[in-house]
C-alpha positions in Angstrom: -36.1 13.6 -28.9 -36.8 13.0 -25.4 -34.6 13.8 -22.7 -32.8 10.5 -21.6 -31.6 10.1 -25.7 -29.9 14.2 -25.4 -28.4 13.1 -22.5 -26.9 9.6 -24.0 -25.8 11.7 -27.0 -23.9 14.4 -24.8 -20.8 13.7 -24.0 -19.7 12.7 -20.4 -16.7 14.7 -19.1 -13.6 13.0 -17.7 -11.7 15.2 -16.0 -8.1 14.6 -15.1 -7.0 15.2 -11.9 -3.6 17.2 -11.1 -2.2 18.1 -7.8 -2.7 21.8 -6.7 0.7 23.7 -5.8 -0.1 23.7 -2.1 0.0 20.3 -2.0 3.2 19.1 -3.2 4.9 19.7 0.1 2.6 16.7 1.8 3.2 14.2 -1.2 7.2 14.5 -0.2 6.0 13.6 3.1 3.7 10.7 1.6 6.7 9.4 -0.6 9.0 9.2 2.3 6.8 7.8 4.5 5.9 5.1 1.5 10.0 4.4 1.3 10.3 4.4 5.3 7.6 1.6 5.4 9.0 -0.5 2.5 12.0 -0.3 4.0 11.0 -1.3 7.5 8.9 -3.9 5.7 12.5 -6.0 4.2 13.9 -5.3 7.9 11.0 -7.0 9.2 11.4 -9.9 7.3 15.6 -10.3 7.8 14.5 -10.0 11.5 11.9 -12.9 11.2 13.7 -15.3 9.1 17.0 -14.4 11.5 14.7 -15.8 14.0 13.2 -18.4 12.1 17.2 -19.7 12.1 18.2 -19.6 16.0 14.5 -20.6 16.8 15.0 -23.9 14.1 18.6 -25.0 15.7 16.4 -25.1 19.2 13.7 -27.2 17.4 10.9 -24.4 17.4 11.4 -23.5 13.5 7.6 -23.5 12.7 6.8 -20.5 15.7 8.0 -17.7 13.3 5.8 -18.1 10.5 3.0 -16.4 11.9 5.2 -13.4 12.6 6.6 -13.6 9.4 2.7 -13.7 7.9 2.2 -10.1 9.5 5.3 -9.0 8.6 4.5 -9.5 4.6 0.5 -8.1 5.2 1.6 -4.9 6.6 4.0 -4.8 3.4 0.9 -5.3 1.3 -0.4 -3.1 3.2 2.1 -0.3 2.4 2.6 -1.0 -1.0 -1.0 -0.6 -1.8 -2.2 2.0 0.8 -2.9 4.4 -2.5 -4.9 2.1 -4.4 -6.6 1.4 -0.6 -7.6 5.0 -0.4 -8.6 5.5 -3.8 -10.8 3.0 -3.8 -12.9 4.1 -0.9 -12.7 8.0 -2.1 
């Protein structure tokens, strides 16, 4: 038996990963800071469409939808900043 067969044969580990003690403190910080961003996010939008109303009764309804555009990427942004990170680690 060659070598390259033994090591097909063995079996590879998959270790699960769990979050050491020290480090639960700075995922309550994470979480929040998740929540503050979501919630900043649905602000952001009920400012934008707000404006999307006064600026369509003057006639300039179309301005706001690049505002509104950058509004919902930095949402996606913050709803997927773990799966972001993870896949670059």
């Amino acid at each position: 038996m060659n070598s390259f067969s033994a090591f097909a044969a063995s079996v590879i580990p998959n270790p699960t990963p769990t979050v050491p003690e020290q480090a639960k403190g700075l995922l309550t910080v994470l979480n929040w800071a998740s929540g503050i961003g979501l919630v900043l996010g649905v602000l952001g939008v009920i400012i934008v469409g707000i404006g999307m109303v006064i600026q369509l009764r003057r006639g300039e309804g179309g301005e706001s939808i690049g505002k509104l555009g950058w509004v919902l990427a930095g949402c996606i942004i913050i709803t997927g900043a773990s799966g972001i990170v993870r896949a670059f680690v």
